[in-house]
Each structure stands twice: as structure tokens, then as C-alpha cells.
NULUM-76441 format. One record per residue: x negated, y negated, z negated of N, C-alpha, C in turn; residue number from 1; chain; residue in one letter. Coordinates in Angstrom, 1 decimal. Layout:
N
X, Y, Z, X, Y, Z, X, Y, Z, NUM, A, A
...
This chain:
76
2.0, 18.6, 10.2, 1.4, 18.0, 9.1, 1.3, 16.4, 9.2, 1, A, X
1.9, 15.6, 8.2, 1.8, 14.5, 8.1, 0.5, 13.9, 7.3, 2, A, X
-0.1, 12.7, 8.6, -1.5, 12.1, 7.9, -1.0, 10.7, 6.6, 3, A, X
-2.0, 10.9, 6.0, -1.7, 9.4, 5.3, -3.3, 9.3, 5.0, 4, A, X
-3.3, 7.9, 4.5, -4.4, 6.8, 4.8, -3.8, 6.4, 2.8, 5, A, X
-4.8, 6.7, 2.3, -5.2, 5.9, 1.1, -6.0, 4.8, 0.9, 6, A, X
-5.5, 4.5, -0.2, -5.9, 2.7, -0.1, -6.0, 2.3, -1.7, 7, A, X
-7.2, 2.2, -2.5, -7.3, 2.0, -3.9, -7.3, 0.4, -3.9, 8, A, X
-6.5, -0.8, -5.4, -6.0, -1.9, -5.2, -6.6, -2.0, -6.6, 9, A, X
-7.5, -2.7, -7.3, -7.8, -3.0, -8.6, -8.1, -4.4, -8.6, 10, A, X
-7.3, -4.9, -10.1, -7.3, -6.4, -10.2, -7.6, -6.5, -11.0, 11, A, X
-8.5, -7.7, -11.6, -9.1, -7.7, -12.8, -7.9, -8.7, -14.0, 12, A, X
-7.9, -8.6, -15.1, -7.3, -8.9, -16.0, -6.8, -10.5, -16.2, 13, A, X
-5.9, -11.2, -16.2, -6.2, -12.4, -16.1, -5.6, -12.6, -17.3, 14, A, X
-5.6, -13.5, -18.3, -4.9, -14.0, -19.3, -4.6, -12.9, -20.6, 15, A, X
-3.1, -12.8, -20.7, -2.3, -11.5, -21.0, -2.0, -10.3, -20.3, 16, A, X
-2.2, -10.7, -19.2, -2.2, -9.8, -17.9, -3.4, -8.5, -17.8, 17, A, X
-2.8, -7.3, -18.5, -3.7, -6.6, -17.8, -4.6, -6.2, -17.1, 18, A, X
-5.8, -5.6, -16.5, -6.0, -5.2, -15.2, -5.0, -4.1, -14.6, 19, A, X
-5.1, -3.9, -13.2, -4.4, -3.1, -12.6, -4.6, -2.4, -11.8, 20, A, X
-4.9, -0.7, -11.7, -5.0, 0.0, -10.7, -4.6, 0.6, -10.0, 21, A, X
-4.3, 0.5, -8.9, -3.1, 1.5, -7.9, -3.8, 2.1, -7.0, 22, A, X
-3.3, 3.3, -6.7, -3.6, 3.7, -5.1, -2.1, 4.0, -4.4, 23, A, X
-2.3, 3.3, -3.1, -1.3, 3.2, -2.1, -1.5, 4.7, -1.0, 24, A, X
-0.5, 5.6, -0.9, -0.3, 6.4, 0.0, 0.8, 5.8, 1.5, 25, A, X
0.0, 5.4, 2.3, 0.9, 4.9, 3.5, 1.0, 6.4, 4.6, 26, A, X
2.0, 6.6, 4.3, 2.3, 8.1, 5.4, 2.2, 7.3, 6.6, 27, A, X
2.0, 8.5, 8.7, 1.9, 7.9, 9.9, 3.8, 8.1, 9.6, 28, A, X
4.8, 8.7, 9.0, 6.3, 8.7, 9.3, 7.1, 7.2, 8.7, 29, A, X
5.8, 6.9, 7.8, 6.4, 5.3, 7.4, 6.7, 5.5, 5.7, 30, A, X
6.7, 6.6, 4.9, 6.7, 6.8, 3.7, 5.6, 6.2, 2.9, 31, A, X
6.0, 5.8, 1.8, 5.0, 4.8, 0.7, 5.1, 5.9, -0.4, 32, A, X
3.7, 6.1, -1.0, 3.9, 6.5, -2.4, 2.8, 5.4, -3.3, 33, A, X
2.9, 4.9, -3.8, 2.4, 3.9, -5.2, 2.0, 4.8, -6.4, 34, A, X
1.0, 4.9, -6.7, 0.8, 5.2, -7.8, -0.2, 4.2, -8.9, 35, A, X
0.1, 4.3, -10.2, -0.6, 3.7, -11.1, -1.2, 4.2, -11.5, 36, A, X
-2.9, 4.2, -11.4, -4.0, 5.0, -12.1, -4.0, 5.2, -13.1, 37, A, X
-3.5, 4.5, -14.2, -3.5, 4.2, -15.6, -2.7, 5.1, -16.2, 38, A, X
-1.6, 5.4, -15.6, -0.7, 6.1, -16.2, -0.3, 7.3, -15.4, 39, A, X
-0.7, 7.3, -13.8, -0.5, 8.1, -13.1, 1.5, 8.2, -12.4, 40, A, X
1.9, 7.5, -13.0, 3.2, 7.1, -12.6, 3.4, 6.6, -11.0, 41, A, X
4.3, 7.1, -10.8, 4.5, 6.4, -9.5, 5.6, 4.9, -9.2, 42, A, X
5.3, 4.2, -8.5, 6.1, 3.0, -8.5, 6.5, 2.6, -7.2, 43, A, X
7.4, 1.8, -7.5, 8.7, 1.3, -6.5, 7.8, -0.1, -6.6, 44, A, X
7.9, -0.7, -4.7, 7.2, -2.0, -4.0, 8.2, -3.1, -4.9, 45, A, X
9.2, -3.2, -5.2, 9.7, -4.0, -6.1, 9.2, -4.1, -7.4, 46, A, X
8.4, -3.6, -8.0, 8.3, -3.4, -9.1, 6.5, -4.4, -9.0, 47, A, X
6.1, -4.2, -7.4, 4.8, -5.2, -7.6, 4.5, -6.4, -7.9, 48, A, X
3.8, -7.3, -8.5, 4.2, -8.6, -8.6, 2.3, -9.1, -8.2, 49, A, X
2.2, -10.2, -7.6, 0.7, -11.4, -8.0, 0.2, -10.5, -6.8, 50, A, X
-1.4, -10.5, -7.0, -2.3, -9.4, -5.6, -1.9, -8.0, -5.5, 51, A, X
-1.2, -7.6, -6.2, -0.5, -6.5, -6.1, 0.0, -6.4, -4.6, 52, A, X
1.5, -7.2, -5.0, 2.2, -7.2, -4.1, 1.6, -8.2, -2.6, 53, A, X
0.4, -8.7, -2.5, 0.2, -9.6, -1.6, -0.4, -8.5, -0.6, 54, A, X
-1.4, -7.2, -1.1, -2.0, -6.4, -0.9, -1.0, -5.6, 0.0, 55, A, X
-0.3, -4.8, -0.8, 1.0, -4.6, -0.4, 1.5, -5.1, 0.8, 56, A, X
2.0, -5.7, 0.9, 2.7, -6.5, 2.1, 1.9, -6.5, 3.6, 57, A, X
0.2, -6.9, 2.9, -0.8, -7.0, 3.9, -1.1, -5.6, 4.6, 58, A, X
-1.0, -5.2, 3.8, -1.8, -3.3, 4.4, -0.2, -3.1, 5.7, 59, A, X
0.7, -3.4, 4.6, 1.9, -2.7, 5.4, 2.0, -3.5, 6.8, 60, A, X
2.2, -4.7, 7.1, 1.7, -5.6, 8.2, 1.0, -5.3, 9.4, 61, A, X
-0.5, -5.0, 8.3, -1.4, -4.2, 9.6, -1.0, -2.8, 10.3, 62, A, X
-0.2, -1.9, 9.1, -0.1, -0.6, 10.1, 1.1, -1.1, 11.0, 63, A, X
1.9, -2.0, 11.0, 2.8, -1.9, 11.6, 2.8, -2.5, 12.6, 64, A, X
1.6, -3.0, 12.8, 0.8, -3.7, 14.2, 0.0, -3.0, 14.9, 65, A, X
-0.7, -1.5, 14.0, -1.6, -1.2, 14.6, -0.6, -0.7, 15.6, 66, A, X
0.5, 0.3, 14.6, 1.5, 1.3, 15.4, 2.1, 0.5, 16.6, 67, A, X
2.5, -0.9, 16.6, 3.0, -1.2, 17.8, 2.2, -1.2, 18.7, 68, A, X
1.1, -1.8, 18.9, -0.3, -1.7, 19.9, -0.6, -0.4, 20.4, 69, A, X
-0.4, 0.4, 19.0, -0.5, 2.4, 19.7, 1.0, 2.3, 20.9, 70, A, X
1.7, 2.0, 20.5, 2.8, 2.3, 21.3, 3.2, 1.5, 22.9, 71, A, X
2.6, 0.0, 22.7, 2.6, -0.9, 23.8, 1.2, 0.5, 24.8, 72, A, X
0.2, 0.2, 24.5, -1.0, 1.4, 24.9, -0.4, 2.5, 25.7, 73, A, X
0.7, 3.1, 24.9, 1.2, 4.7, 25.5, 2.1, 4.7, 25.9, 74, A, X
2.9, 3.7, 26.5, 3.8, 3.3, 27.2, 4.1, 2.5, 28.1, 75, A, X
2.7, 1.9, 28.9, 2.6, 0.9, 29.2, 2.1, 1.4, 30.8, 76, A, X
């Protein structure tokens, strides 16, 4: 069984700009699922733009530091 770690992303409206709400599925195999609350659709990291994609980038960052530190730890 594969774990994932959810992650809800809501931004408030700016201008003409919408608000926006996502929840991020970060699988431990490295798989992303994106989904838009609004519509329930799912989305592609290219498609993020503003705190979206800042959010994005950042979450992904940290697992990929936690995972190296799990691995420096169990191999060391």
C-alpha cells in the first residue's frame, strides 16, 4: 500500500482572479495528484500559476529533503 500526505492550498481572490482551491496528493513513490475543489478536476503542475505554484514547488522541496535525510539516516 502506498501512503500519501494531503495537503489543502486556498487563495483568496485577487482582482479578476478568482479564489482558488486545491488539494495536493503527494504519494511516498513520488506521484502527484492535483485536484481543483471547485470543479473537482484534476490538474497538471504546469497548469499552476502565482501561490499556487509557489506552494507547489515548496511542499515538493521539503519531501525531497525529508526523503534524502530518511535515506542519508538508513544508510549511513
Amino acid at each position: 500500500m502506498v501512503n500519501c500526505e494531503h495537503l489543502r492550498y486556498v487563495e483568496s481572490p485577487r482582482g479578476t482572479r478568482p479564489s482558488i482551491d486545491l488539494t495536493f496528493k503527494f504519494f511516498d513513490d513520488g506521484k502527484l495528484v492535483i485536484i481543483d475543489n471547485d470543479t473537482g478536476n484534476t490538474m497538471n503542475p504546469r497548469e499552476l500559476s502565482g501561490g499556487s505554484y509557489d506552494f507547489y514547488v515548496r511542499q515538493r522541496l521539503s519531501r525531497i529533503k525529508r526523503n534524502l535525510t530518511e535515506k542519508i539516516a538508513k544508510y549511513a
